[in-house]
Structures are given as structure tokens and as C-alpha cells.
KEKOLVO-254895 format. One line per 10 residues: their letters; for each residue x negated, y, z negated of C-alpha. Coordinates in steps of 0.1 Angstrom, whole numbers. Layout:
a = X Y Z  ...
END
This chain:
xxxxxxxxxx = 224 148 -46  238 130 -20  279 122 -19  286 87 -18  323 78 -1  342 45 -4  352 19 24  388 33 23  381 67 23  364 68 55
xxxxxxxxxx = 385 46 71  416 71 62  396 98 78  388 80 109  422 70 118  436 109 109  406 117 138  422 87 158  459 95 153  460 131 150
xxxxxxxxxx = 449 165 167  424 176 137  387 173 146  356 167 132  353 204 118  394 206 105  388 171 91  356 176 67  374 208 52  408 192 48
xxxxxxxxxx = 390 161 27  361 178 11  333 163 35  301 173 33  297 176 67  313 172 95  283 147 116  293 122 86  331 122 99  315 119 138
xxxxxxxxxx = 290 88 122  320 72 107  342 72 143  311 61 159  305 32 137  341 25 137  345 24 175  313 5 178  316 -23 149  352 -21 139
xxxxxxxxxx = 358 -21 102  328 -30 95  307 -6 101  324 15 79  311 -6 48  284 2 30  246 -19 36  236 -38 3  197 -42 21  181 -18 44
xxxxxxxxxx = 171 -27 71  133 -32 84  127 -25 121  89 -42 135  67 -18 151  75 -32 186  111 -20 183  104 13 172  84 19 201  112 4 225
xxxxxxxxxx = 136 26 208  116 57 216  102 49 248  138 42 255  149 77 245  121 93 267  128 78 291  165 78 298  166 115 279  198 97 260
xxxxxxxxxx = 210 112 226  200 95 194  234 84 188  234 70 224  198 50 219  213 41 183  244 24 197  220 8 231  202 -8 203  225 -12 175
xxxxxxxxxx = 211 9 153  230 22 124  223 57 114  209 78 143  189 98 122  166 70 116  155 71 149  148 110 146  128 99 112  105 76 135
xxxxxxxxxx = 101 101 162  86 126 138  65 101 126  50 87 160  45 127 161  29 133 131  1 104 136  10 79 164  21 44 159  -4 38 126
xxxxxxxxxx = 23 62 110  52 50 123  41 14 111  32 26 77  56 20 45  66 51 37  72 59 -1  67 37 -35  66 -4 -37  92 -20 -46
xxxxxxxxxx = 89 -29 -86  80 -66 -91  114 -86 -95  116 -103 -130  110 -141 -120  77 -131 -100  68 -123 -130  71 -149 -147  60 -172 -120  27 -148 -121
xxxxxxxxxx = 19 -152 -155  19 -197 -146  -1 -185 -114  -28 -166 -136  -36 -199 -162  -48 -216 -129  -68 -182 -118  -83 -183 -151  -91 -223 -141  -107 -211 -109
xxxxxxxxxx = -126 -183 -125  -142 -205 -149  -150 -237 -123  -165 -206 -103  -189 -191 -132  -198 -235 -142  -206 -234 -107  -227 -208 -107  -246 -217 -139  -248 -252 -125
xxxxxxxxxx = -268 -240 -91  -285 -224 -114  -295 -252 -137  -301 -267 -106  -324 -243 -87  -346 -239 -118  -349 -280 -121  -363 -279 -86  -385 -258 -92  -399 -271 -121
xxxxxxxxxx = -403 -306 -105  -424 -286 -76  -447 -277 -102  -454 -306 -120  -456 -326 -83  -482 -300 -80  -499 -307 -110  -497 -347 -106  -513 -343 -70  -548 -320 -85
xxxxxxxxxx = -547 -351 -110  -533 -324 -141  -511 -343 -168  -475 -330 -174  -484 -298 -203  -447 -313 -216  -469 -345 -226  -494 -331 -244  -475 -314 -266  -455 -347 -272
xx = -482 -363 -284  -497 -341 -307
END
């Protein structure tokens, strides 16, 4: 399970980096850091967004398919570091641009543009605006299956009226007469 560290934590840490002679290595051991590329993302984010990018993102992020591609083609290209192409295109994390390299890898840009993982759970007012959205489904169901019975309704009165022109035109009488007047 993953360590979760506060604002002020990591922005103690960065300025001991900033002020003082420990590095990266010194710095994760002296403070109990997991590792010591969290301490190097922390200064990176710090020099690059201030304060800021120290604090933690409530929403992730989505990237369109177009960017991703830019952001490899970018790192081809220019042979740059993932934290290099992260910062060109202000991405936070670096590692997410490794991610989306592995997938373009794996099975081309149909993977990369795939949601990876389990949808989101329905938020509690959808549902409730879905159950007033199914009473007209229900509506629509039902004017469909009339429909249907009407055409049908329909269909067989055309036919019958086929029949009996039929009939009229070898001089026959209606059968539905004769049983009338009987």
C-alpha cells in the first residue's frame, strides 16, 4: 500500500534539498521516504509550479488520444527524459507517460485510447434522475408495442378489404352478410 504525504511535509523536504547539502538518497532515509524519485518528483514539481504543485489533485486528469500521441512522438523524437517531455507538456507525474508508452507498445493507439480499469459507480442523483427517465422509457416502450399492434390491425384490414373488393368485382356478396341475416 502506497504512503500518502501531506502538503507540508514535502514542502519541508524540498527546501532541506534546496537549502542544504543532503540529496535525494540522504534525504529519503533521514525522513522515512519511500523512495528517493518521490523526493526528485517533489523538487521537480516545486521548481516547475511553485507551491502548488506540491498539493495533492482532487480529479485525475484525462489526456485525448491526440496528446498522447504528441507526447510520445515528442519523446521519440527529441530522445528527451520523461521528466523532460512531462515538464515540455506540463504533465504531472512522469510515469504516466511511461504507462502510455507501454500501452501504445502493447497494442497501438486502440490501447492507449482504451479506459483502462472499472467504471466509475453511478453517482447517487443519476440515479435518481434514471429512475424519472425510465417512467418515460416505459411510455416509449408501450407507444412502440400500440404501434406495432396498430400496423398490424392495420395491415390485416387491408387485406381483408382486398378480398371482399375481390369478391364484389365476380359479383360474390360479403360471407359477413349472410351470416347477418340468418
Amino acid at each position: 500500500m502506497s504512503k500518502t504525504y501531506s502538503y507540508q511535509f514535502k514542502l519541508n523536504i524540498v527546501q532541506a534539498y534546496l537549502d542544504g547539502p543532503l540529496g535525494y538518497h540522504l534525504l529519503a532515509k533521514k525522513y522515512d521516504v519511500s523512495s528517493e524519485q518521490l523526493i526528485q518528483n517533489w523538487v521537480n514539481q516545486y521548481q516547475r509550479y511553485g507551491e502548488a504543485g506540491l498539493k495533492r489533485k482532487k480529479t485525475k486528469k484525462k489526456y485525448r488520444l491526440r496528446f498522447k500521441l504528441n507526447v510520445l512522438k515528442f519523446k521519440l523524437e527529441t530522445g528527451a527524459s520523461y521528466k523532460e517531455t512531462a515538464n515540455a507538456f506540463g504533465i504531472g507525474e512522469p510515469s504516466i507517460i511511461a504507462n502510455w508508452k507501454r500501452l501504445f507498445m502493447e497494442g497501438g493507439a486502440q490501447r492507449l485510447n482504451k479506459p483502462i480499469g472499472r467504471p466509475p459507480k453511478m453517482p447517487k442523483s443519476s440515479r435518481s434522475s434514471n429512475q424519472k427517465t425510465t417512467q418515460p422509457k416505459q411510455k416509449i416502450d408501450q407507444v412502440a408495442r400500440e404501434n406495432a399492434q396498430l400496423r398490424e390491425e392495420n395491415t390485416l384490414l387491408k387485406i381483408e378489404l382486398a378480398y371482399l373488393k375481390k369478391l364484389r368485382e365476380r359479383g360474390l356478396s360479403d360471407p359477413r352478410e349472410d351470416n347477418n341475416q340468418g
